[in-house]
N, CA, C and O of each residue as an XYZ file, in Angstrom:
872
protein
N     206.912    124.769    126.487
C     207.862    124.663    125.387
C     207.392    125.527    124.214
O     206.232    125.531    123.802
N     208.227    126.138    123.797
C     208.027    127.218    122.497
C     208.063    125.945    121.279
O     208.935    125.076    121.252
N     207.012    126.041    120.376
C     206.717    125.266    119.412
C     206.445    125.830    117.867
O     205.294    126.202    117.638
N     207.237    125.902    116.997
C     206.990    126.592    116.255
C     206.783    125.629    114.757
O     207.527    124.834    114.182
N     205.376    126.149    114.467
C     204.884    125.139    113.215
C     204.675    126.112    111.604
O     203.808    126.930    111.297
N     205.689    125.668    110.944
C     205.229    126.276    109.401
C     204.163    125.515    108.643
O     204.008    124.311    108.440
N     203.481    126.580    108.292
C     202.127    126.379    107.360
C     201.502    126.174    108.958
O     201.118    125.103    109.428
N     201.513    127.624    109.709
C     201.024    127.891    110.678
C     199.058    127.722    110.727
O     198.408    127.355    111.706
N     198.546    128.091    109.458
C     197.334    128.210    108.850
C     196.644    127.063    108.619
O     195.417    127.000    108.695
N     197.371    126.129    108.336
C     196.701    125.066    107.699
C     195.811    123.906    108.467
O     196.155    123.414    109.542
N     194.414    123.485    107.627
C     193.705    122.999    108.537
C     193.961    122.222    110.011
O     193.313    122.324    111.053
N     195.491    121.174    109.619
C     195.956    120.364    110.471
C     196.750    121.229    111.578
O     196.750    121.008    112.789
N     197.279    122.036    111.047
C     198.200    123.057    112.057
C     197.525    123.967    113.062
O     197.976    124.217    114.180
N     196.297    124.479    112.503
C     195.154    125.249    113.304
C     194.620    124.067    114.928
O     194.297    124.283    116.096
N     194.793    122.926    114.098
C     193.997    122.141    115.256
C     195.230    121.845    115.881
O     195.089    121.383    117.014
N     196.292    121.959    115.526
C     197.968    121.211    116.703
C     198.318    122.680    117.890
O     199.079    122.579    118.853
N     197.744    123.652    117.604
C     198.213    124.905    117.856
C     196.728    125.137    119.171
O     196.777    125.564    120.324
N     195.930    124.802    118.613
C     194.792    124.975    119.987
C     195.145    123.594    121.080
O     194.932    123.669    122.290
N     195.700    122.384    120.417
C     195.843    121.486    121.258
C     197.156    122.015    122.239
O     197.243    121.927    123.463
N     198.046    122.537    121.363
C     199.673    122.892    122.257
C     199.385    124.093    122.819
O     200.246    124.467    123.615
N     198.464    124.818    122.669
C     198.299    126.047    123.640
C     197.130    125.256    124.825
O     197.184    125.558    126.017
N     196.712    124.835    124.607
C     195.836    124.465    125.984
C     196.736    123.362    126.703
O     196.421    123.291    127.891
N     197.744    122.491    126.358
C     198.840    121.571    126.775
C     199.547    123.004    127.608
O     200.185    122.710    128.619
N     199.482    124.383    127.284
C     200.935    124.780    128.345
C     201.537    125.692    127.332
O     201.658    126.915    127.389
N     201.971    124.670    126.177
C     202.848    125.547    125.280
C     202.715    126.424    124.331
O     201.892    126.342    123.418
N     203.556    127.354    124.502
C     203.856    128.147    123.273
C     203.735    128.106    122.047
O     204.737    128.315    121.363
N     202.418    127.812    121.394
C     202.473    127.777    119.657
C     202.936    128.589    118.962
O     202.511    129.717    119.216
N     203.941    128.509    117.832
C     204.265    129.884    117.258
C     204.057    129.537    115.287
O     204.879    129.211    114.431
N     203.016    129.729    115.247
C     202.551    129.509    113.373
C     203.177    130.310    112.668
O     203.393    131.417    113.161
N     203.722    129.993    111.155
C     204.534    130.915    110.533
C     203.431    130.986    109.091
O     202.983    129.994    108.517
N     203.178    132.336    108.745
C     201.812    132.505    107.841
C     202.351    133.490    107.269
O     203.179    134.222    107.812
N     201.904    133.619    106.023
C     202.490    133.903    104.648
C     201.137    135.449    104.625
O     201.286    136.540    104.074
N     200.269    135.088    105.204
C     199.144    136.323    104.960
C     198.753    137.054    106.450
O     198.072    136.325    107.170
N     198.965    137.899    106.805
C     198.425    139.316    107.807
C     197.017    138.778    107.694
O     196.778    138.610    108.889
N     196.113    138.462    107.165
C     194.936    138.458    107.149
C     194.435    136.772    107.407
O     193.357    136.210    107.219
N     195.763    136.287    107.924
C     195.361    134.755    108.581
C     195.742    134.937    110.116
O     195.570    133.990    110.884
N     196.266    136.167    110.576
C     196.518    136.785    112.210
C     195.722    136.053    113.178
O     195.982    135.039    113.826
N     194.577    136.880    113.127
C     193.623    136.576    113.696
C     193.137    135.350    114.029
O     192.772    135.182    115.193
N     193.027    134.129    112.955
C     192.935    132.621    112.986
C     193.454    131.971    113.510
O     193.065    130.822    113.722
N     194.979    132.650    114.097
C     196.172    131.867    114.734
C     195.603    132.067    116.071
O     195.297    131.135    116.814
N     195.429    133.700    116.445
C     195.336    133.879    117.614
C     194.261    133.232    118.103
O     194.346    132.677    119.199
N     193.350    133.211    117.533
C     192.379    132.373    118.148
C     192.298    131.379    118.379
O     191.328    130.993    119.031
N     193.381    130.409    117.907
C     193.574    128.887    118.215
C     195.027    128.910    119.683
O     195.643    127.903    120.032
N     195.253    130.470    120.329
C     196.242    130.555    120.621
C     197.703    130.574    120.518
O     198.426    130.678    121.509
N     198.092    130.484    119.435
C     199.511    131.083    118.473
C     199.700    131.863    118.467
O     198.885    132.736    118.765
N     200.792    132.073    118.157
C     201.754    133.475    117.989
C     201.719    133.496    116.486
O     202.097    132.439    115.981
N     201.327    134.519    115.582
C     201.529    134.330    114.033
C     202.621    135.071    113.575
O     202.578    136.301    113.559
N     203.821    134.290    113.114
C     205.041    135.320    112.256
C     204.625    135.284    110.701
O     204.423    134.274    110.027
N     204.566    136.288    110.397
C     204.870    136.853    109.009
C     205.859    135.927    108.219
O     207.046    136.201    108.396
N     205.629    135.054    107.519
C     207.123    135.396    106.419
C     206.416    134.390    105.483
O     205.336    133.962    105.890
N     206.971    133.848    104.016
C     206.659    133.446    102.548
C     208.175    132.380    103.082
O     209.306    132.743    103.405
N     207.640    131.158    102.998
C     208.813    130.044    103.353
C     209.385    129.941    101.743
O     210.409    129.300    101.505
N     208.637    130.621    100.684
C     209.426    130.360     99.703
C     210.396    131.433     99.190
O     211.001    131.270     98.130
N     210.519    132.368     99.834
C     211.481    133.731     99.432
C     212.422    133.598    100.833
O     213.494    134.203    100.843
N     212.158    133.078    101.608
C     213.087    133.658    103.165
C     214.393    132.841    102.848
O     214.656    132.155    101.860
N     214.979    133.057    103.735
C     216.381    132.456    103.863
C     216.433    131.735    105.270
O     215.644    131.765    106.214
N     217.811    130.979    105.059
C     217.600    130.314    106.143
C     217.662    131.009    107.642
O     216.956    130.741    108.614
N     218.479    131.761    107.557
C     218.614    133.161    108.532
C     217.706    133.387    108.846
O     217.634    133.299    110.071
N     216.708    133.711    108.329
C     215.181    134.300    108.677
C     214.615    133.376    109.405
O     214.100    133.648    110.490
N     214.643    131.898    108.789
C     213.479    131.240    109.247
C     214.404    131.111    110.812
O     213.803    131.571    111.784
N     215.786    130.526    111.071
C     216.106    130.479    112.557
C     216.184    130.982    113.316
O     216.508    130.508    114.405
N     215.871    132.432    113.058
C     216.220    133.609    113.621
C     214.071    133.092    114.149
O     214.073    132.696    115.315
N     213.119    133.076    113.753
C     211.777    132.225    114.547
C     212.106    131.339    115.476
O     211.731    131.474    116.640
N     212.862    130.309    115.059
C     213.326    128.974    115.496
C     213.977    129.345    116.683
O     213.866    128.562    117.627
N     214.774    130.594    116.874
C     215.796    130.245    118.016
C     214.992    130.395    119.394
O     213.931    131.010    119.504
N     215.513    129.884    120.190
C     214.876    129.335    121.798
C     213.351    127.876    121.562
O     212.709    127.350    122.471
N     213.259    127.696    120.474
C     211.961    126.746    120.680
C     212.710    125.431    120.957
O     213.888    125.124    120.778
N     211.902    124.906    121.337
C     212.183    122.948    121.953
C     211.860    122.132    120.482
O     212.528    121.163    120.121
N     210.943    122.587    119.854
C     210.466    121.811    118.784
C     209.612    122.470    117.177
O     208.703    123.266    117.412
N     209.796    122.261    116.152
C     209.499    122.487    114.654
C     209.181    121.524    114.593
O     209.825    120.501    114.827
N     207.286    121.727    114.009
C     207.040    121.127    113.363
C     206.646    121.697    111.530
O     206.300    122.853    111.287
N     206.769    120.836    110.668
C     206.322    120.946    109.136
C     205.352    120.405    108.567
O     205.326    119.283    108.062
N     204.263    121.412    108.645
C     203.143    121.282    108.181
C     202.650    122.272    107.214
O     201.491    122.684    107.147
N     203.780    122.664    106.368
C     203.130    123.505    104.950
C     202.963    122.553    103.688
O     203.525    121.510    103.354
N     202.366    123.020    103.349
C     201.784    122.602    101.729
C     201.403    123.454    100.663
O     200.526    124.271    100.943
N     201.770    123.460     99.714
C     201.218    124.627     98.394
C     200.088    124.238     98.255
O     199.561    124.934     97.388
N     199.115    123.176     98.800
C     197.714    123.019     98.850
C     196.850    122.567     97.287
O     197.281    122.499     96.136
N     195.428    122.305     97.880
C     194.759    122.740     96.440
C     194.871    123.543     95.324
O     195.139    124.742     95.394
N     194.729    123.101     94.573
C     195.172    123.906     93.040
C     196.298    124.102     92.411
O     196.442    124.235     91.196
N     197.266    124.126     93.393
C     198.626    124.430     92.797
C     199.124    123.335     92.063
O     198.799    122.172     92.301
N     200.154    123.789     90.899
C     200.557    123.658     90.014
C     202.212    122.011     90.375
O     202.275    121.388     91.435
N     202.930    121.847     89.503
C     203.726    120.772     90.565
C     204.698    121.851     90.696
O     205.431    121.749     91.680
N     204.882    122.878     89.928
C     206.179    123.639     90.384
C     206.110    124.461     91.728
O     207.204    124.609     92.273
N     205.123    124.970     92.303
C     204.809    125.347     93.645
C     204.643    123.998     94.232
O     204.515    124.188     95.441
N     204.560    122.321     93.897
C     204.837    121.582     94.508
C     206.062    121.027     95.416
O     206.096    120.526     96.540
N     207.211    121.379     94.292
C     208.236    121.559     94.398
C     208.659    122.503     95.580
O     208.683    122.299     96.794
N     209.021    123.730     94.740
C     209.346    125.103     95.915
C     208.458    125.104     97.277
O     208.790    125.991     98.063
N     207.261    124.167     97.745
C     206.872    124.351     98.644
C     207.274    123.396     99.707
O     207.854    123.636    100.765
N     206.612    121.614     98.942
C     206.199    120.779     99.805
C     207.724    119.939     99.342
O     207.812    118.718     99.477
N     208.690    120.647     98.875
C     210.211    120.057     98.844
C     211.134    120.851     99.409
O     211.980    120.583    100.263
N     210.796    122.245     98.635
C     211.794    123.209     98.864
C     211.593    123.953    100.183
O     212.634    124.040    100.834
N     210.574    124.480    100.712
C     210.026    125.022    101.982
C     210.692    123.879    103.459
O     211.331    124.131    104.480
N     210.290    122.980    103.036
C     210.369    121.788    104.468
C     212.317    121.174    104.203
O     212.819    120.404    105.021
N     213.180    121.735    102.880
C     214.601    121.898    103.238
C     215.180    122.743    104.148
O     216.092    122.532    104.948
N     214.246    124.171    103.823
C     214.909    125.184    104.150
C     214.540    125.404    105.343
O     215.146    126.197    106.064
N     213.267    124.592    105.815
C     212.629    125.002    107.816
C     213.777    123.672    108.506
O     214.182    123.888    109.648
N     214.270    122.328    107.788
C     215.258    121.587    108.300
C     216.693    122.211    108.309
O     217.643    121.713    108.914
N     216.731    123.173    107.690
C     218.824    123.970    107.562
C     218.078    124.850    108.536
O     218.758    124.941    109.558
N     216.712    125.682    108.653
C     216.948    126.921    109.756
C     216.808    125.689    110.844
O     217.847    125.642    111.502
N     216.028    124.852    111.180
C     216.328    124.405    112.430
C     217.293    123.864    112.924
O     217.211    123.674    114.137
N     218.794    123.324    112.096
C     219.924    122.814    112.348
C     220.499    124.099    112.612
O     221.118    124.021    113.673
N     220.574    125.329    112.082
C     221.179    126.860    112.402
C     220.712    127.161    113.616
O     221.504    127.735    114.364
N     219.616    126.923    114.023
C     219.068    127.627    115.543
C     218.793    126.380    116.663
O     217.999    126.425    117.603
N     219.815    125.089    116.231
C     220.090    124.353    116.899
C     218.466    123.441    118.113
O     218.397    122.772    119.144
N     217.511    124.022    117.092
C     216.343    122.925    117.630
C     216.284    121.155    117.000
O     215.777    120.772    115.946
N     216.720    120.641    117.657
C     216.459    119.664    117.544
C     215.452    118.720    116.649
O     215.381    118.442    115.452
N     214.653    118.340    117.918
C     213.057    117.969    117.756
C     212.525    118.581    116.500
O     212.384    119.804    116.480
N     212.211    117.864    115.444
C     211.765    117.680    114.626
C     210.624    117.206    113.469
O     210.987    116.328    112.685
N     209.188    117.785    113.329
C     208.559    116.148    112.794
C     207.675    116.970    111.461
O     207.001    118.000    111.502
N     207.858    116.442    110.798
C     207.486    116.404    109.059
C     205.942    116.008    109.022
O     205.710    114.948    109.603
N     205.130    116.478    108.606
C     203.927    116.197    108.088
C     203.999    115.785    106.661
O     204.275    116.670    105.850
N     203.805    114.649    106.257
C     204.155    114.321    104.943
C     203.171    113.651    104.348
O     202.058    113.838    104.839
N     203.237    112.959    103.480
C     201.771    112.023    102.783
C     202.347    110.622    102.919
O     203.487    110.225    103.163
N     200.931    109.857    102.627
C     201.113    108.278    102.390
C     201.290    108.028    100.855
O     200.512    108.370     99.964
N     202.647    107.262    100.715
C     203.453    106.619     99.223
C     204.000    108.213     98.834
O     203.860    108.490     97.643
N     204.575    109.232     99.652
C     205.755    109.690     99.125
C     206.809    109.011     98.830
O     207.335    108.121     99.499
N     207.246    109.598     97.420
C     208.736    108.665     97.421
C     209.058    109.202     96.602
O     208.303    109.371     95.645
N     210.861    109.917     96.635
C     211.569    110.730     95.394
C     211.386    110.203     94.269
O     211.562    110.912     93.278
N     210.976    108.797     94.103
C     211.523    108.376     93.213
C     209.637    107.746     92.168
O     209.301    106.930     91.311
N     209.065    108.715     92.957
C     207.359    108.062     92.140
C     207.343    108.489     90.919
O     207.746    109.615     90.628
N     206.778    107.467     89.867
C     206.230    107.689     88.580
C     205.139    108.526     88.822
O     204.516    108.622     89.880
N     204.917    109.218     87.617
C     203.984    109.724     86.492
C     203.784    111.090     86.300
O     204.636    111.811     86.818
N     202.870    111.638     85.684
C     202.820    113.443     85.208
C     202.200    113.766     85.670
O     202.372    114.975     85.831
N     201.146    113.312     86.234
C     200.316    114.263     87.477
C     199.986    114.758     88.032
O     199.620    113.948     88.884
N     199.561    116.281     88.592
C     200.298    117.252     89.916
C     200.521    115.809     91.313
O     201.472    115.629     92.073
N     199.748    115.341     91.229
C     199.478    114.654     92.725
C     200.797    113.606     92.527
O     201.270    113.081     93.535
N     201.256    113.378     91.465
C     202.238    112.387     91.386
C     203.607    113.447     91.586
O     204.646    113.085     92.136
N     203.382    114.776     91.039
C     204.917    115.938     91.126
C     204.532    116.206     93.168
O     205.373    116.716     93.908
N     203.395    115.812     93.575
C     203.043    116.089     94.977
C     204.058    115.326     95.808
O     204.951    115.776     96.525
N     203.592    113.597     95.453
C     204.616    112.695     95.729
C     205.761    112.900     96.306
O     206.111    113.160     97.457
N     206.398    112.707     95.104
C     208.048    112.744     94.456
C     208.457    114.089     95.360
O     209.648    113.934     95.630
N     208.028    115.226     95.891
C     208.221    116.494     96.138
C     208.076    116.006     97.957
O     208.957    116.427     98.706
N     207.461    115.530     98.276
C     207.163    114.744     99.134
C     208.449    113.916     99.937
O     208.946    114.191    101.029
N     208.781    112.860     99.038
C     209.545    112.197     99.132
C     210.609    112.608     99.437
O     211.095    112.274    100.517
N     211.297    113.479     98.547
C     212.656    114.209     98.132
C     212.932    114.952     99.588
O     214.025    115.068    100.142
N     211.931    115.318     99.953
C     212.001    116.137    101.475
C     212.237    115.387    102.766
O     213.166    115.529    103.561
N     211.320    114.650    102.809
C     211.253    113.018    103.779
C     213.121    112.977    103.552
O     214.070    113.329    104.252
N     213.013    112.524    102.567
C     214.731    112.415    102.872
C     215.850    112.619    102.975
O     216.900    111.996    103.128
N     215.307    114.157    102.812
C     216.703    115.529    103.249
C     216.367    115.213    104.624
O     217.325    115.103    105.390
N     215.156    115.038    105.111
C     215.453    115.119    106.543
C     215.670    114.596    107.241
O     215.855    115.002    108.388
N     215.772    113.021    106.714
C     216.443    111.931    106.930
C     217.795    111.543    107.199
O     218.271    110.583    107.806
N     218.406    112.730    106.475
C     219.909    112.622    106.400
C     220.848    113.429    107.506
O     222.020    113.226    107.823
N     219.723    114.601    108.060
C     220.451    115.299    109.294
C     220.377    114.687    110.552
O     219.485    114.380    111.343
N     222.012    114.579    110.463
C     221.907    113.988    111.699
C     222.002    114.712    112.829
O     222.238    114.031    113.827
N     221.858    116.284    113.056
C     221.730    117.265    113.785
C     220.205    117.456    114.280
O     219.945    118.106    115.293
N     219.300    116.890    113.550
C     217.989    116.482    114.233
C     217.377    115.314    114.547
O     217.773    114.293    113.985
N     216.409    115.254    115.405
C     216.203    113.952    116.142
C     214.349    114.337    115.461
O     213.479    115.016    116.008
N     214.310    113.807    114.508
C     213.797    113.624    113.091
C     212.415    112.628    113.414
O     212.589    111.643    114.132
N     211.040    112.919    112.860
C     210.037    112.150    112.890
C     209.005    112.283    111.295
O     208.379    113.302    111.004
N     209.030    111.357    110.669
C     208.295    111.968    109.193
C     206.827    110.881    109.398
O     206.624    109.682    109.208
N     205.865    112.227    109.959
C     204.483    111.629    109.722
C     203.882    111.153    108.394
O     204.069    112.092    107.620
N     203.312    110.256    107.804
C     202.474    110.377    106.993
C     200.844    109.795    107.154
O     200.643    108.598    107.355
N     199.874    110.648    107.057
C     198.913    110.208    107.383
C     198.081    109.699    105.980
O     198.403    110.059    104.848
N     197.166    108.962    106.234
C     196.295    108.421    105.098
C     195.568    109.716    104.676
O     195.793    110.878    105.016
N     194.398    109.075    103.630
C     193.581    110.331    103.427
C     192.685    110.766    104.267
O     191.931    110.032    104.906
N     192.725    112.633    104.345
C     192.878    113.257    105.318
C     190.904    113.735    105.240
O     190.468    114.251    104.211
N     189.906    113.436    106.532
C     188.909    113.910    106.310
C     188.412    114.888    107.511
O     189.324    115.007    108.329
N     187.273    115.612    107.867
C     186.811    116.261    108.245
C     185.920    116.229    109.271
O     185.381    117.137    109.904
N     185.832    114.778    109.355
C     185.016    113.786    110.302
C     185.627    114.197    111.586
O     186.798    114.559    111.471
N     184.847    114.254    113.460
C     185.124    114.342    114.006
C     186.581    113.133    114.683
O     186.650    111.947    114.360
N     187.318    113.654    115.383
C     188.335    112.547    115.705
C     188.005    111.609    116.678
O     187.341    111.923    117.666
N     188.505    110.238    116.431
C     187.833    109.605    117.686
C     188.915    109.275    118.714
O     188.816    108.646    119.768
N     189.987    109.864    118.136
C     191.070    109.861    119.365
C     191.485    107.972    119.496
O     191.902    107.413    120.511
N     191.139    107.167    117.815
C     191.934    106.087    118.028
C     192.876    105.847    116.998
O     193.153    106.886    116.398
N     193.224    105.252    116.754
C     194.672    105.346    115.474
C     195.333    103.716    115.642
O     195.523    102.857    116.503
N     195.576    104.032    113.793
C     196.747    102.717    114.050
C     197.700    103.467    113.414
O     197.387    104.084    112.396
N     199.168    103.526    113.992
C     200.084    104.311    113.651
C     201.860    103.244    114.089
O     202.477    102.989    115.123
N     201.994    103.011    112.961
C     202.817    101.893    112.180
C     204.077    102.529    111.082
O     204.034    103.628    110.530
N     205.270    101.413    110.946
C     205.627    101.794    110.112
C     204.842    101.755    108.378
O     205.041    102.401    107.349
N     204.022    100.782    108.717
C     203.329    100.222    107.184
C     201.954    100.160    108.175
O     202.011     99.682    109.308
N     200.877    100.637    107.664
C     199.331    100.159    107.718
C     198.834     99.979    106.681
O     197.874     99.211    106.750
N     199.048    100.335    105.749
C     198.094    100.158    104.572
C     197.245    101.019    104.059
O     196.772    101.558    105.060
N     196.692    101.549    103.026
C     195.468    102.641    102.856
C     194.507    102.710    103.995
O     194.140    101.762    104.690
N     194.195    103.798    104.081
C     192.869    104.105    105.088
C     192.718    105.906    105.214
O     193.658    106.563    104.765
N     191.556    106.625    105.810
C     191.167    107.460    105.968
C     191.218    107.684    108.138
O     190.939    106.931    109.071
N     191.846    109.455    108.000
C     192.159    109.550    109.217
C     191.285    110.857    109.159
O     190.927    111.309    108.071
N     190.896    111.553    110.544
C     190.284    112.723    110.600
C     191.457    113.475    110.933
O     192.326    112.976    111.648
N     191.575    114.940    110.350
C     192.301    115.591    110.807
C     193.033    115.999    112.258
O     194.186    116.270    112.592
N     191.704    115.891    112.958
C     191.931    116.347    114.586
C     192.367    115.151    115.042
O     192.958    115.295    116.112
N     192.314    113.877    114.622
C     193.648    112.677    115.098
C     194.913    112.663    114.685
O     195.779    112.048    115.308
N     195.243    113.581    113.197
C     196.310    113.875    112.771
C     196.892    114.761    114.091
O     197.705    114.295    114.890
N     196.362    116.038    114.167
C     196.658    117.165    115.090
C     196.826    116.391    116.586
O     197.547    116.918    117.433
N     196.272    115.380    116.815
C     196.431    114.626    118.402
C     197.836    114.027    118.511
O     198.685    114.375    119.332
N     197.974    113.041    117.535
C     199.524    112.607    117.553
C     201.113    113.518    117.406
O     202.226    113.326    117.895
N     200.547    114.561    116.484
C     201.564    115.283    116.617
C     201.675    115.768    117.521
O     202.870    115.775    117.820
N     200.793    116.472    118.584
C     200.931    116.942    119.929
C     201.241    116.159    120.774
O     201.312    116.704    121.875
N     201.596    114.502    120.788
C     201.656    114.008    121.419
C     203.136    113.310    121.135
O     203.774    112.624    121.934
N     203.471    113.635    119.915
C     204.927    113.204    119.713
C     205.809    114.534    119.776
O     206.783    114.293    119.063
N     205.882    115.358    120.107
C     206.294    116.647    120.347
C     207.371    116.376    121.131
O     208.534    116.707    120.902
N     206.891    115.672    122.203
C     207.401    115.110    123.509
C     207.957    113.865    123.413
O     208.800    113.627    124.277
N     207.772    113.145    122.751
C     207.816    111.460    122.450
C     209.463    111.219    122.217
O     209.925    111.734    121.199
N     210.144    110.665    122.864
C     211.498    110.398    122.281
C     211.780    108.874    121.630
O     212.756    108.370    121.073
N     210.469    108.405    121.971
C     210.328    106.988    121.567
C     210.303    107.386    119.924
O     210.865    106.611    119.149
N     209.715    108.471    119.456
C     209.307    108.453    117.891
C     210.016    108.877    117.185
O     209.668    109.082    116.022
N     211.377    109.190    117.664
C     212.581    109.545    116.630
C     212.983    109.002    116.401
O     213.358    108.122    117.175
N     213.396    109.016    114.655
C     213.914    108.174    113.869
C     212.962    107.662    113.498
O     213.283    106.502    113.240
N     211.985    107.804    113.309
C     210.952    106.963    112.543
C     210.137    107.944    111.396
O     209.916    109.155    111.392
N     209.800    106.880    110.450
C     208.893    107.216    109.594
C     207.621    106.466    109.637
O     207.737    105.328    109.184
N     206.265    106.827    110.115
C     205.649    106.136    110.647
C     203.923    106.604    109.572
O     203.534    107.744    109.316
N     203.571    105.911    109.362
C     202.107    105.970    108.495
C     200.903    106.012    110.058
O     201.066    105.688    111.234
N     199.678    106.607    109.245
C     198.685    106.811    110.312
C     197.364    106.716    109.456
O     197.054    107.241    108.386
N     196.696    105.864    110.304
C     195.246    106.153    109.980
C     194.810    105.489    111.073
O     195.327    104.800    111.952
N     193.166    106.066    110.651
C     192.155    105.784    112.168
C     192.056    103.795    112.438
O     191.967    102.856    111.648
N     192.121    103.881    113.746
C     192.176    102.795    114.026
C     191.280    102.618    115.146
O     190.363    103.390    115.428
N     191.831    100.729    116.268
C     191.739    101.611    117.664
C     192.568    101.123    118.432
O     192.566     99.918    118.683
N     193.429    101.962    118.948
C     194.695    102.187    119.265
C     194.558    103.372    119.826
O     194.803    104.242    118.990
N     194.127    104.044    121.422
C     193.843    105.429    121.970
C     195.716    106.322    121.688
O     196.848    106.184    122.152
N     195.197    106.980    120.920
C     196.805    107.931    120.484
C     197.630    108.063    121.301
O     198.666    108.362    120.708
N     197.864    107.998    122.781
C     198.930    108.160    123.152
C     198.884    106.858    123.560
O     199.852    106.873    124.320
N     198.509    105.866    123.603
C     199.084    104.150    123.384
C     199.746    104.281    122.627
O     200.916    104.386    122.994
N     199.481    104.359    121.154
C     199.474    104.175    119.918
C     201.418    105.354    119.396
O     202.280    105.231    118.526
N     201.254    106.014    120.190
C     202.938    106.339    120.155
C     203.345    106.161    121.054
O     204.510    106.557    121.051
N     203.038    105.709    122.047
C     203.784    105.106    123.106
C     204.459    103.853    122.500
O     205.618    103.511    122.732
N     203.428    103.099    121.552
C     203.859    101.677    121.675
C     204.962    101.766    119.964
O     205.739    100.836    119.749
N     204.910    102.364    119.445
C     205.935    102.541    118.144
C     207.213    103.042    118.732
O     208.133    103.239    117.938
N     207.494    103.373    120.496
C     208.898    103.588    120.577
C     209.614    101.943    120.797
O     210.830    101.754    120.762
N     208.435    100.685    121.057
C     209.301     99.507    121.748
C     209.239     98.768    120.645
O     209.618     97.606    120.789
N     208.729     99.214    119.153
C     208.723     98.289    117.960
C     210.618     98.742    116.863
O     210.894     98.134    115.829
């Protein structure tokens, strides 16, 4: 299956892209820098060129067309400001949900945070993170032309993965390793049990493909 993930680069996306190329499939990362090429290929991806904040929707489906599945995993990251919060981690993950309704991929799943919500208080960047967050979660909520999954994982560490998880609509605060983030999404790719859900994650023990297996019979 052709799989194509924006914020092709990013720590979590690097590790979903070596997992879906050794699974069989087609990774295809979408990277904003020529000089992140190389990083893709080596995790086995395909790297497209393009700035999710200047493209159009045309552009981005015109990537999209023939894949089985998009996933959204960009972020304006460390340092940035809330207005690249906005145009990125709101405005970027509208415009990869209209190209994937244009190039008629379906399958869908959002990398998002724990306590997004359009509607969060305060002045913060991490609070304009939120709200930017949120606002997106629920554009994509509303198409009903995709068969829609909005991850949010706890806080995100560096620790090896232990390949267990509790992954719920509600868990509660907790800390997940990245490469268990990158396990479930490769494993809900496929999952038809996990559409329509908005589902929280952190390390648990619950072996990951239990652990979305068992959120399709809840």
């Amino acid at each position: 299956m052709r799989i194509v993930i924006a914020g092709g680069h990013g720590q979590i996306a690097r590790r979903l892209e070596r997992l879906l190329s050794a699974g069989g499939h087609e990774a295809v990362g979408i990277i904003r820098s020529p000089d992140q090429g190389d990083d893709l290929r080596e995790a086995g991806a395909e790297p497209v060129y393009m700035d999710m904040e200047s493209a159009s929707v045309e552009q981005v489906a015109a990537v999209l067309q023939g894949a089985g599945a998009a996933v959204f995993a960009a972020g304006a990251g460390p340092g940035s400001g809330a207005e690249r919060k906005d145009t990125v981690d709101r405005g970027a993950a509208v415009l990869f949900a209209d190209a994937a309704e244009r190039a008629g991929v379906r399958r869908h799943i959002v990398v998002s945070a724990m306590g997004a919500d359009a509607g969060h208080e305060g002045d913060e960047v991490f609070d304009a993170y939120l709200r930017a967050k949120g606002a997106a979660d629920d554009y994509v909520r509303s198409r009903t032309n995709l068969d829609w999954t909005i991850l949010r994982p706890g806080r995100l560490i560096d620790d090896a993965g232990t390949g267990l998880v509790r992954l719920a609509a509600s868990t509660g605060p907790g800390t997940v390793p990245r490469d268990d983030v990158a396990a479930v999404l490769a494993e809900m790719v496929e999952s038809p049990g996990a559409v329509g859900l908005t589902l929280e994650l952190i390390s648990g023990s619950v072996p990951v493909v239990v652990a979305v297996k068992d959120v399709a019979g809840n």
